[in-house]
DRENNU-909610 format. One record per residue: x, z, y of N, C-alpha, C in turn; residue in one letter. Coordinates in steps of 0.001 Angstrom, whole numbers, padded with zeros to 6 digits, always signed. Layout:
<atoms>
XZYXZYXZYA/...
</atoms>
This chain:
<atoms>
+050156+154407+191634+051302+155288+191488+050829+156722+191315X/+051323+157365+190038+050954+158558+190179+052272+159843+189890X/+051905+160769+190277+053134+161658+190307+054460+161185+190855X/+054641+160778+191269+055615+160118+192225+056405+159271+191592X/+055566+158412+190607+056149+157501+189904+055845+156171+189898X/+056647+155194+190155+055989+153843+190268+056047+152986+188439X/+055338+152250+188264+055075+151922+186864+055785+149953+187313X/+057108+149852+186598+057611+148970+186989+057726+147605+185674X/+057402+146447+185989+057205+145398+185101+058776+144855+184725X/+059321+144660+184129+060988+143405+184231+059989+141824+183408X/+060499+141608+184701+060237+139409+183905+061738+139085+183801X/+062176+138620+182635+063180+137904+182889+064090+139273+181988X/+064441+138589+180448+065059+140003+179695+066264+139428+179488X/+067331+139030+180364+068245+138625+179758+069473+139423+180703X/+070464+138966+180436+071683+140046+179981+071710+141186+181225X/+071343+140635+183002+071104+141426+183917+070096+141869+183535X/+069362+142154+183135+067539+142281+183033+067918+144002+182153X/+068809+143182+180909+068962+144358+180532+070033+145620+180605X/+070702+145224+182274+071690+146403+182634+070206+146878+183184X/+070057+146808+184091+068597+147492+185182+068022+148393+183540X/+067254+147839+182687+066968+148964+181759+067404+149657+181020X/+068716+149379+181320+069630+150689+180726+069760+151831+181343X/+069779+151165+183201+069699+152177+184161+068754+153225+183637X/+067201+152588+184192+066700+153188+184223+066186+154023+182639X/+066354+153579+181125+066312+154505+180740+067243+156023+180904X/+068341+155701+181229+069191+156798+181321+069018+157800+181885X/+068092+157167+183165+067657+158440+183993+068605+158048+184905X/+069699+157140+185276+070408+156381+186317+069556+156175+187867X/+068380+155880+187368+067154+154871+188091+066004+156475+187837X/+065602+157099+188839+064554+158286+188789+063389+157512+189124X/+062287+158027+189114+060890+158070+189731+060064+156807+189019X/+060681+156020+188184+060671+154810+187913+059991+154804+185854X/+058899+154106+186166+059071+153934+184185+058550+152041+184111X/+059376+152005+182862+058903+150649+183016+057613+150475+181970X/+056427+149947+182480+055591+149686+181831+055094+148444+181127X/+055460+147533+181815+056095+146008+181182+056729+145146+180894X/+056742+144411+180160+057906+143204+179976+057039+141954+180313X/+057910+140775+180491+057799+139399+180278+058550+138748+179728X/+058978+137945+178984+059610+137262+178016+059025+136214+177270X/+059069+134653+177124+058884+133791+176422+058647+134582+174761X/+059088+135195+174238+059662+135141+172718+059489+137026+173083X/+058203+137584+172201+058518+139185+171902+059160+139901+171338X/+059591+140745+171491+060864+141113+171163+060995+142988+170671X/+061137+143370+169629+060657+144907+169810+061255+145791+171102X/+062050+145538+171862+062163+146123+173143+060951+146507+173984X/+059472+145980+173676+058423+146424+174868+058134+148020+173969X/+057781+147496+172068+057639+148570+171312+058962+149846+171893X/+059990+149914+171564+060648+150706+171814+060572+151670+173480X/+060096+150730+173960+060031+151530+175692+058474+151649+175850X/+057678+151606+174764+056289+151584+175188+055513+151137+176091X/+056341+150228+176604+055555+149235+177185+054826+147857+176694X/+054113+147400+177394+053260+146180+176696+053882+144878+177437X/+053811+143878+176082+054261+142289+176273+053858+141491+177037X/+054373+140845+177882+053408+139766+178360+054151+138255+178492X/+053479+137258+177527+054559+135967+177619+054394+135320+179366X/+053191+135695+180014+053096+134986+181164+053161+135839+182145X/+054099+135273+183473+054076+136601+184113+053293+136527+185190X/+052745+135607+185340+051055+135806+186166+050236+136781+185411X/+049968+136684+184312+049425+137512+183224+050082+139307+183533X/+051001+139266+183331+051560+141093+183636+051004+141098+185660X/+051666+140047+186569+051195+140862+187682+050036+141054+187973X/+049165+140272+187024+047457+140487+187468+046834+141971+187060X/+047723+142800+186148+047421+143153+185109+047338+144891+186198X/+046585+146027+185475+047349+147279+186348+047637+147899+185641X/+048946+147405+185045+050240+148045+184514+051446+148048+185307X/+051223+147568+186674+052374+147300+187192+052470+147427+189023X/+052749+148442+189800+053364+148637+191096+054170+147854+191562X/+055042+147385+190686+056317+146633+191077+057007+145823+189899X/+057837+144440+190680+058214+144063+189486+059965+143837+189682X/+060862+143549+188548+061881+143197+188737+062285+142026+188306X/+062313+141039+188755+062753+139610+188239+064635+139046+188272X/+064236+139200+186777+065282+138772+186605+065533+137489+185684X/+064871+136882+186166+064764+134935+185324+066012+134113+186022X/+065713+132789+185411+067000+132002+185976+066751+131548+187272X/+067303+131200+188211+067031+131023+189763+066419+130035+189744X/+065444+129375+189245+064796+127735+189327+063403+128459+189291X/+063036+130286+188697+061779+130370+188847+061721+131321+189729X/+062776+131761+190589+062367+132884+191466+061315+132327+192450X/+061933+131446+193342+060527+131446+194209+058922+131219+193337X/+058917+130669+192528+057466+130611+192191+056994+132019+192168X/+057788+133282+190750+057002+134176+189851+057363+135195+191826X/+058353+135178+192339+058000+135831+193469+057170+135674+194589X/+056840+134302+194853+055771+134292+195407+054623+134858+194851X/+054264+134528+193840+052917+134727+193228+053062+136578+193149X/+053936+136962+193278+054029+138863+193099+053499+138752+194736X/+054558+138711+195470+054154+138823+196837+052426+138429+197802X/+052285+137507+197311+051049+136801+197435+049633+138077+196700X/+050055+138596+195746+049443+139566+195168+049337+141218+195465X/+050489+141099+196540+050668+142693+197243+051246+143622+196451X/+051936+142941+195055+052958+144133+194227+054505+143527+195028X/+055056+145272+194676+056851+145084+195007+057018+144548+194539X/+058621+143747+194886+059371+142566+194313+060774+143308+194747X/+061502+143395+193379+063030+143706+193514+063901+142397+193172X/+063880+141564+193927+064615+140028+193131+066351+140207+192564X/+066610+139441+191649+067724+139581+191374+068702+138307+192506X/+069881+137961+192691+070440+137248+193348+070291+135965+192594X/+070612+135050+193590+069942+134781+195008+068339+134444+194707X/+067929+134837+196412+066793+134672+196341+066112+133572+196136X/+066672+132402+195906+066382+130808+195671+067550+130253+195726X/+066795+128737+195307+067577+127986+195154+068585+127324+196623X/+067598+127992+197945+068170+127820+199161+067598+128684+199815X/+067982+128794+201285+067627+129561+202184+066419+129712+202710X/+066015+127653+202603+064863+127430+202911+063767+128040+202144X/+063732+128047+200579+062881+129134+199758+062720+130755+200351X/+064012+130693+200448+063785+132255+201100+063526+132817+202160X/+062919+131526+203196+062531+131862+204234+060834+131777+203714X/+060578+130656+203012+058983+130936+202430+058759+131626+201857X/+059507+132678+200841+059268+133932+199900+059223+134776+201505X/+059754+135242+201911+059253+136128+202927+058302+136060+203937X/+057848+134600+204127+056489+135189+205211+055381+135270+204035X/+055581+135012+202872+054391+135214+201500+054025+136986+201590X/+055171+137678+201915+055117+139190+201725+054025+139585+202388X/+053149+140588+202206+052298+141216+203076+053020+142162+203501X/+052358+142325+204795+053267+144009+205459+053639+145263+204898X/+052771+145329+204347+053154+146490+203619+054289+146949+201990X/+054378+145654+201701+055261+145208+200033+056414+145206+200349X/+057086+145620+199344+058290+146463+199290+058803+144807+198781X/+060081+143950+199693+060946+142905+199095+062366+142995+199614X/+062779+143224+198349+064384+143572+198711+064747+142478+197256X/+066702+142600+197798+067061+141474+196786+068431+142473+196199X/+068946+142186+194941+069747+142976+194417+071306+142536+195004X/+071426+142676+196325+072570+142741+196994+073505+144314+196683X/+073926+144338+195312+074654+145442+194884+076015+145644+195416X/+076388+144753+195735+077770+145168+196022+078472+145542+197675X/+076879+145686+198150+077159+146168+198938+077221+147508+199434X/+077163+148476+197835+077045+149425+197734+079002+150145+197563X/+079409+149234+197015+080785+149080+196554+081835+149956+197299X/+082229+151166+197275+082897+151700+198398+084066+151336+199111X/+084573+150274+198494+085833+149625+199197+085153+148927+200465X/+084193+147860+200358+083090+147082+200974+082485+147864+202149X/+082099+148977+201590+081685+149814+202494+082681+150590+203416X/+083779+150914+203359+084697+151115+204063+085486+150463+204983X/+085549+149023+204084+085848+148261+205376+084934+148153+206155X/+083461+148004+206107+082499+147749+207114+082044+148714+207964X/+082963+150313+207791+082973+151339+208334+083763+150693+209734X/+084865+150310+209014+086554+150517+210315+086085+149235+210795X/+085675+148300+210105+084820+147141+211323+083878+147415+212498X/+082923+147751+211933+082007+148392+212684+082181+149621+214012X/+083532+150563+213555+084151+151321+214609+084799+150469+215718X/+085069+149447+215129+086177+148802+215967+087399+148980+216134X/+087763+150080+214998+089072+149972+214615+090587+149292+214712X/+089744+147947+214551+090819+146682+214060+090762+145776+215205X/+089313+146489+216331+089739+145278+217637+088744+144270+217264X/+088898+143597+218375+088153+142133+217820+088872+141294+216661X/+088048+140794+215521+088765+140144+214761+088693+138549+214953X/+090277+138180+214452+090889+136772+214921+090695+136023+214006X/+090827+136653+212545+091314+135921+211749+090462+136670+210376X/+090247+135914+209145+089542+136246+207843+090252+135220+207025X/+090317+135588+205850+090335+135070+204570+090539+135673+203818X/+089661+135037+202778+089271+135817+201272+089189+134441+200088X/+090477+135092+199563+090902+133851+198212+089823+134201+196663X/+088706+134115+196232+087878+134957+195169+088098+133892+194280X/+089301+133615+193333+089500+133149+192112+089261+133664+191044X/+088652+135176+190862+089106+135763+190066+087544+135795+189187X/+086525+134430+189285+085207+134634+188666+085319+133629+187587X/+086718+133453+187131+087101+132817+185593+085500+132535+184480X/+085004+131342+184432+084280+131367+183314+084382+130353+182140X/+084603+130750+181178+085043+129424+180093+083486+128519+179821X/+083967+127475+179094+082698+126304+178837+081694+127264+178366X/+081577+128209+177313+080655+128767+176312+079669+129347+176938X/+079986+129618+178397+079359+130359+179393+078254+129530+179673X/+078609+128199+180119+077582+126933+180679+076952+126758+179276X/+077697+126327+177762+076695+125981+176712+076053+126630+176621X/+075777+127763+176718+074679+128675+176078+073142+128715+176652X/+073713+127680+177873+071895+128001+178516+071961+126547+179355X/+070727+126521+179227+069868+125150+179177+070105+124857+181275X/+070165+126239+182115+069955+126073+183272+070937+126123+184468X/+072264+127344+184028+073529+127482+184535+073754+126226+184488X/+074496+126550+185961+075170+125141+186413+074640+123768+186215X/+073384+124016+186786+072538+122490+186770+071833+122111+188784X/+071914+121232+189194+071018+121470+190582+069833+121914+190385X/+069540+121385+189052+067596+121678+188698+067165+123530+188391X/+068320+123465+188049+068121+125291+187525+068319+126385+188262X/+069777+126083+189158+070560+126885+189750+070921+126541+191115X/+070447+125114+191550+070872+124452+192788+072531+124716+193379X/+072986+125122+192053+074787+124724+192415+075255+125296+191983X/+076279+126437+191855+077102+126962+190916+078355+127867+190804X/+079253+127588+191166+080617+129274+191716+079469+129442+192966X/+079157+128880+193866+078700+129465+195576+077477+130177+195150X/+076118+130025+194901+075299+130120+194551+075148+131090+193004X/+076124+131492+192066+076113+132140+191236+076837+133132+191275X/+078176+132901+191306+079499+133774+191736+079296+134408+192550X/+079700+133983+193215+080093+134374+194738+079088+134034+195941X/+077913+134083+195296+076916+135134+196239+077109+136122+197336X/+077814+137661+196433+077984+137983+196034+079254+138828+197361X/+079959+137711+197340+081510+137348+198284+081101+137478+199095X/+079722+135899+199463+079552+135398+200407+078928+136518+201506X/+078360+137583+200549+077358+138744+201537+078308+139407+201922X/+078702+139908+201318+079965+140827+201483+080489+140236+202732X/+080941+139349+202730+082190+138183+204245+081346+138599+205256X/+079592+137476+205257+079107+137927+206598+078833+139393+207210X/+078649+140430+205977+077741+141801+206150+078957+142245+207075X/+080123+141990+206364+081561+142842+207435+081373+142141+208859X/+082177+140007+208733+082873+139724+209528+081700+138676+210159X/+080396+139090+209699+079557+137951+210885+079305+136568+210671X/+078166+135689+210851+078071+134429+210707+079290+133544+211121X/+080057+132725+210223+080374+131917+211768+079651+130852+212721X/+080043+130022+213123+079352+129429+213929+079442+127720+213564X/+080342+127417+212688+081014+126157+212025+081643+126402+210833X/+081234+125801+209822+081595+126119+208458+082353+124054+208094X/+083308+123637+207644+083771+123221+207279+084250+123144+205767X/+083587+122019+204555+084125+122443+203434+084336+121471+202401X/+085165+122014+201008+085057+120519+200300+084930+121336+199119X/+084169+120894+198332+083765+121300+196865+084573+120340+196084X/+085221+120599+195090+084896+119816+193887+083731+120181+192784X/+082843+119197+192334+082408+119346+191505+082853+118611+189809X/+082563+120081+189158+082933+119820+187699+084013+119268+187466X/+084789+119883+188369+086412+120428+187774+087067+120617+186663X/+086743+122064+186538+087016+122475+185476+086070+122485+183967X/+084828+122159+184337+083601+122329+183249+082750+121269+183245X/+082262+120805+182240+081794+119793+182005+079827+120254+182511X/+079837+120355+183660+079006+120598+184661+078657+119648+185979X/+077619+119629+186691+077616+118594+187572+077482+119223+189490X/+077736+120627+188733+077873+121396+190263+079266+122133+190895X/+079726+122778+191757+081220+123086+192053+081316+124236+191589X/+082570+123863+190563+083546+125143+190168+084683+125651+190936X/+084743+124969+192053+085819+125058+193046+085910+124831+194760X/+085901+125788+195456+085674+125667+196939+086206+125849+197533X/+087079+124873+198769+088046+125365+199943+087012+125050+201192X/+087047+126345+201974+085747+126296+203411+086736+126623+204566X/+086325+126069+205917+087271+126589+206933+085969+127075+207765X/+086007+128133+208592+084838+128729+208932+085459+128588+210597X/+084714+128502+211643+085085+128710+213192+083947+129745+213468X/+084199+130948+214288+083540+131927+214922+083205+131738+216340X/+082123+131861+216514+081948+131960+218294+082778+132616+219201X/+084095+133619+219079+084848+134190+219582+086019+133516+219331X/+086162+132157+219000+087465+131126+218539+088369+132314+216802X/+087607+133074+216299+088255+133160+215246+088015+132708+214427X/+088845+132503+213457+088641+131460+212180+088673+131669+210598X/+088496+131402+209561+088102+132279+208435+088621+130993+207147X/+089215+131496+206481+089569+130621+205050+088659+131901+203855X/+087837+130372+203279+086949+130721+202265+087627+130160+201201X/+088308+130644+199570+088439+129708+198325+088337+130524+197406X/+086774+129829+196288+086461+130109+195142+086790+129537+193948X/+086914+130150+192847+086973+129110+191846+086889+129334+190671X/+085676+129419+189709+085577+129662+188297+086578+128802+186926X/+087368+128700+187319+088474+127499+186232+089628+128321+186829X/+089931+129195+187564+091999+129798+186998+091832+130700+186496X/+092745+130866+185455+092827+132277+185418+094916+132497+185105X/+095284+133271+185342+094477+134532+186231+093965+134290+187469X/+093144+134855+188202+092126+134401+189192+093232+135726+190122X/+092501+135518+191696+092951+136074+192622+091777+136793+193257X/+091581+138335+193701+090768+138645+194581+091478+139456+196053X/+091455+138521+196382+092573+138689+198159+091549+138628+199123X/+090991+139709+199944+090204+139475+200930+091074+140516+202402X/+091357+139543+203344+092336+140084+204435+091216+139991+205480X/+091352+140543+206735+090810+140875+208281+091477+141190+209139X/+091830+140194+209554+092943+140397+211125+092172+140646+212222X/+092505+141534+212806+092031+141829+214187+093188+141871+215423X/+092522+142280+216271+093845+142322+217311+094410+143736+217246X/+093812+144380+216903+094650+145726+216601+095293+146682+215477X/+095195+145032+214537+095630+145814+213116+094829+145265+211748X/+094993+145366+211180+094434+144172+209559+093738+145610+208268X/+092930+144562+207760+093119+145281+206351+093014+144326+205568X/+093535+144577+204463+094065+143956+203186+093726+144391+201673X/+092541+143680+201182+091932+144325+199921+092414+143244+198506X/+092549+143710+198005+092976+142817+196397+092123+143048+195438X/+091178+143826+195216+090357+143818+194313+090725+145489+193785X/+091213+146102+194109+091985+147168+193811+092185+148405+194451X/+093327+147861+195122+093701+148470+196604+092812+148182+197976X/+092864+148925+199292+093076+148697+200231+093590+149460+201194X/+094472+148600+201942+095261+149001+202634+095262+148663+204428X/+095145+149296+204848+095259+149359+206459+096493+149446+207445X/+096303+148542+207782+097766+148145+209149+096958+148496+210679X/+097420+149288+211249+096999+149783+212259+098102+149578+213469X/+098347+148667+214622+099449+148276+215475+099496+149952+216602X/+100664+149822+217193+100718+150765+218213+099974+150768+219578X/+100095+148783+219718+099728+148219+220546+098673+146591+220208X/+097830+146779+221278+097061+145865+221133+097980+144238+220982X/+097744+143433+220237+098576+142209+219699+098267+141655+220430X/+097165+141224+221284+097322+140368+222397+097870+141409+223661X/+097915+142459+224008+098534+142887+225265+100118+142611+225076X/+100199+142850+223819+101693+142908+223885+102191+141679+223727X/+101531+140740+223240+102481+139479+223301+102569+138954+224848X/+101608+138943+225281+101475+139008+227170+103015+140048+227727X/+102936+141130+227421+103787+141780+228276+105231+142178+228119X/+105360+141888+226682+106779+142449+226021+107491+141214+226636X/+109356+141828+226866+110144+141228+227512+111384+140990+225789X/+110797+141874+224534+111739+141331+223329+111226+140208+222621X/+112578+138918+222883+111837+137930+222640+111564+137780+220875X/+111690+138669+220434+111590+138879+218744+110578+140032+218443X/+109946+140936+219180+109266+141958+219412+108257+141519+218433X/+107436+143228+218102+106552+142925+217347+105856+144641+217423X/+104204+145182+217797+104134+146178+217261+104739+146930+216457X/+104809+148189+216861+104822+148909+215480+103388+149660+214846X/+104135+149350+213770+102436+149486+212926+102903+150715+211956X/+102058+151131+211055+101217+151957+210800+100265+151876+209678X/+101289+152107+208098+100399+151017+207346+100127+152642+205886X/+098714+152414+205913+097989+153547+205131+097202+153064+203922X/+097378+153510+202621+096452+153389+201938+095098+154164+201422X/+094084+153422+201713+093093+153824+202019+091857+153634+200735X/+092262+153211+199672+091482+152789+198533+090553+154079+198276X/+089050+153887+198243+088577+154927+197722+088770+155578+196257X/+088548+156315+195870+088531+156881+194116+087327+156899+193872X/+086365+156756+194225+085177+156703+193782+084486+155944+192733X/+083746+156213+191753+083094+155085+191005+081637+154952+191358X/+081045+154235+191183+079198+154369+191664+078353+153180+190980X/+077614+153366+190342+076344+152262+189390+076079+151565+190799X/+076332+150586+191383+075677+149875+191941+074506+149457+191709X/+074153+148868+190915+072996+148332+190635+072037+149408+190756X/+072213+150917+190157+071357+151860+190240+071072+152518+191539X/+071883+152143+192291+071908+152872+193898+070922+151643+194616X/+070746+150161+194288+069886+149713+195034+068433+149947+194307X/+068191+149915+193066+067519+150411+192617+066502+151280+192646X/+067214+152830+192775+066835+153684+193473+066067+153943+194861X/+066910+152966+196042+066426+152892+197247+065120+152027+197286X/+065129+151090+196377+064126+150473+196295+062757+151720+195349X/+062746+152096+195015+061559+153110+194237+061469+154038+195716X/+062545+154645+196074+062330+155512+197276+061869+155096+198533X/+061848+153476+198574+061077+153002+199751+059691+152612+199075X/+059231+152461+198213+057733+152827+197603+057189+153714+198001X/+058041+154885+197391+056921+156053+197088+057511+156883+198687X/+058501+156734+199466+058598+157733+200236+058781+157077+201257X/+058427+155694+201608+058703+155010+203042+060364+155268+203081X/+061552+155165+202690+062944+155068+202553+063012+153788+203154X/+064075+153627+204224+064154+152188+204464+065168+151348+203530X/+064828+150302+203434+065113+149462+202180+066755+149460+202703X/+067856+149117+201410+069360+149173+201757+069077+147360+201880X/+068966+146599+201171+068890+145534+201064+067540+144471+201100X/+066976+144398+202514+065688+143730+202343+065699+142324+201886X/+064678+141447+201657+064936+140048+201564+065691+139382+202635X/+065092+140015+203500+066134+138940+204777+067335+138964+204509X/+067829+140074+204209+069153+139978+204029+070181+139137+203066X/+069418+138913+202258+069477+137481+201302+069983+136304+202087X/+069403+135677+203110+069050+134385+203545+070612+133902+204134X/+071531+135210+204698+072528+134695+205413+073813+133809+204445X/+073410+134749+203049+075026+134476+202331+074837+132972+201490X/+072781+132742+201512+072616+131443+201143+073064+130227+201710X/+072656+130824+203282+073066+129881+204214+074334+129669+204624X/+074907+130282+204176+076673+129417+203928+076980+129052+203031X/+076499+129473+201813+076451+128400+200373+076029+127249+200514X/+075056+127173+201336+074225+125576+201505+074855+125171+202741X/+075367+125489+203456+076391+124899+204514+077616+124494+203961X/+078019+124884+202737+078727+124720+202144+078977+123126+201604X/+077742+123363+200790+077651+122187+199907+077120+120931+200734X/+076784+121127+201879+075614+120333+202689+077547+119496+203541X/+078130+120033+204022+079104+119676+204415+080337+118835+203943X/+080046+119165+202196+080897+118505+201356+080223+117299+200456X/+078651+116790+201121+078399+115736+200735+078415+114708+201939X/+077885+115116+202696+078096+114521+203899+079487+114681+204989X/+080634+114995+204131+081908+115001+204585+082042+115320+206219X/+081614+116372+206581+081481+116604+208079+080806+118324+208402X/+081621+118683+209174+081198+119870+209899+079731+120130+209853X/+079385+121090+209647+078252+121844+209499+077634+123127+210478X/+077055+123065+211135+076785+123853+212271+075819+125193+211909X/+076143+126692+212284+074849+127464+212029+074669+128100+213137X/+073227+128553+213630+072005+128202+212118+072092+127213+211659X/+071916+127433+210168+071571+126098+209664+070345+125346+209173X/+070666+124238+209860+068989+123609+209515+068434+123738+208324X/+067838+124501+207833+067376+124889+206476+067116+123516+206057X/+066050+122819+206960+064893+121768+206444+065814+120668+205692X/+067107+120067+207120+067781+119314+206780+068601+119375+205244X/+069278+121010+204677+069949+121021+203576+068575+120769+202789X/+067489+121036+202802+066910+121165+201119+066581+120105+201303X/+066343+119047+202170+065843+117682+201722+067198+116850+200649X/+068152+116998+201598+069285+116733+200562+069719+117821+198793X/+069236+118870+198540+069493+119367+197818+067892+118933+196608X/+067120+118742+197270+065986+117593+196489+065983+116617+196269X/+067015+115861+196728+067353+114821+195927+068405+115205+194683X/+069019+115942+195341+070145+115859+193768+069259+117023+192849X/+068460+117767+193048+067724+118273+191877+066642+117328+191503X/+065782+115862+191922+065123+114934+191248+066439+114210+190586X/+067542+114518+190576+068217+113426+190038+069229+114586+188787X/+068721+115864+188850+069456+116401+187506+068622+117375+186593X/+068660+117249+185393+068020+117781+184052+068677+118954+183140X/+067581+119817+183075+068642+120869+182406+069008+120720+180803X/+070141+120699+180130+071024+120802+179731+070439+121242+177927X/+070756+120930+177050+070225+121273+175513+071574+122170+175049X/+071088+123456+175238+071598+124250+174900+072509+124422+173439X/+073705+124533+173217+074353+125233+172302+074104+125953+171453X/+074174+126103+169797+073810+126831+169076+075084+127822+169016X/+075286+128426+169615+076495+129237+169659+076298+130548+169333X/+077148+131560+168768+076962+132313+168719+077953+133031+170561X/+077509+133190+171322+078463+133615+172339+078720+135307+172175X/+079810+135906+172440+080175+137033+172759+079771+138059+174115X/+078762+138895+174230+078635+139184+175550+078700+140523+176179X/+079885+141077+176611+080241+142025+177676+080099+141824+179131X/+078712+142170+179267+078426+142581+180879+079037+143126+181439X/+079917+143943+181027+081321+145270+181741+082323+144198+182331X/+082666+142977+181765+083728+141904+181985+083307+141147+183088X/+081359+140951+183341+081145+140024+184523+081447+140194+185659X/+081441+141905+186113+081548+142231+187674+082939+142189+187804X/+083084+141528+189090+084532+141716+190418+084180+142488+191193X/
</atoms>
């Protein structure tokens, strides 16, 4: 690293691959130049950014063109090309999720040496609505919370989406599909606010709506160690889709739509008062504010950033790898529950889900891609 610049590799040039270098040409992304590519197939993009090609990406991390890398391949090669970075003592900025399970991502992290920078592109937890609620959570605002649910219909994807690539929505590629692709995403977001639960309950359908062999559709019932309880439902096949994420507490709710949010704040604590009030129709009075930020913010460039600034300036990371592992592990509690039709307990036994999730990836093949011409606005993917 010189001049306070880290010299950064991208593996993996496809449609995320190339928001991150838009960032950072813009000057979105500071301190940062990219000095390599990886890509099957060269492409004048290394010419244009002056950086150099590399079809193998053992080949670029061996290489010293590169401090750090950003991987952004299909999720069937993260744990390998990240191990082999980690194992090598260069940064690793992974794109979501960090594997195909939790269990990977508990072996990508003891691979790290102490000193290597591994964070995962948990962007939306930059999101200021997200972040606000996890303000008035965190104050305790809202009391202990009783109650959660978050309806995320609104990750609509038509067939052309799955034809176009050989690996979406396969067990072999992606190890599953809305949970694990989508709503990742959700899933961080749910625990980062409202906490593990403690019992996850769920039923997938798979290939619903798409001629796919993983779930486009999820109803989860979650139990908390404090007896509160949580409704989880995803689903890439409605549209119009729904983004409803509510938080009941005992002292008042908030209520986000994708849009808005809005805050209900009681006079009185909801359990004192149902204890003590003598109106047998009674009810707080509440106290209802809208609270939506105006703000806009590059997510992607704000983790970005923190990640170059924990390089070069010891910055503590916004999003380390660990932080990855929780929103997997209710994806795979997920799916682990809806094959074996039965309650699912966390922690979750990592060992136990991937033995079952290795069988259904020896038993599925990725997919002969579509000669399609597809249409593609990255501005349309984010919720």
């Amino acid at each position: 690293m010189q001049n306070n610049m880290i010299k950064l590799g991208v593996i993996g040039l496809g449609n995320i691959a190339q928001q991150h270098i838009q960032n950072i040409q813009s000057g979105e992304v500071t301190h940062c130049k990219i000095t390599a590519l990886c890509s099957r197939n060269k492409s004048d993009l290394a010419d244009k950014l002056g950086a150099q090609h590399f079809s193998c990406y053992q080949a670029l991390i061996d290489s010293t063109e590169v401090d750090a890398v950003l991987i952004a391949t299909p999720t069937m090669s993260h744990f390998e090309i990240a191990q082999y970075a980690l194992q090598k003592g260069v940064h690793v900025m992974l794109e979501k999720p960090i594997g195909l399970s939790s269990y990977e991502g508990e072996k990508l992290i003891a691979s790290a040496k102490p000193q290597t920078r591994f964070a995962v592109m948990l962007n939306q937890r930059t999101d200021p609505a997200y972040r606000k609620i996890k303000h008035i959570i965190d104050a305790g605002r809202l009391g202990e919370i009783t109650r959660t649910h978050w309806t995320m219909t609104n990750w609509f994807r038509p067939e052309v989406y799955f034809q176009v690539s050989d690996w979406r929505a396969t067990w072999k590629g992606e190890g599953g599909g809305a949970l694990l692709n989508q709503c990742i995403h959700n899933l961080d977001i749910f625990q980062w606010v409202c906490g593990l639960p403690k019992q996850i309950t769920a039923f997938c359908e798979f290939g619903k709506y798409h001629n796919i062999e993983v779930e486009d559709e999820v109803s989860a019932y979650f139990k908390y160690a404090n007896n509160a309880t949580g409704i989880f439902v995803a689903s890439t096949g409605e549209a119009p889709g729904v983004n409803r994420f509510d938080i009941i507490g005992d002292k008042g709710s908030l209520h986000f739509d994708g849009g808005q949010l809005i805050q209900k704040i009681n006079s009185h604590s909801t359990r004192e008062y149902c204890q003590s009030t003598h109106d047998m129709f009674g009810m707080p009075e509440v106290t209802v504010t809208d609270i939506t930020p105006n703000e806009q913010v590059n997510q992607h460039a704000i983790i970005m950033n923190n990640f170059v600034q924990s390089i070069l300036f010891d910055e503590a990371l916004m999003t380390p790898a660990t932080e990855g592992l929780a929103s997997l592990d209710i994806a795979n509690a997920m799916l682990l529950s809806s094959w074996q039709h039965q309650a699912v307990e966390l922690p979750l036994d990592r060992t136990r889900y991937q033995a079952e999730l290795h069988k259904k990836v020896g038993a599925s093949t990725l997919r002969q891609k579509a000669d399609i011409e597809a249409n593609i606005d990255m501005a349309k993917s984010y919720r």
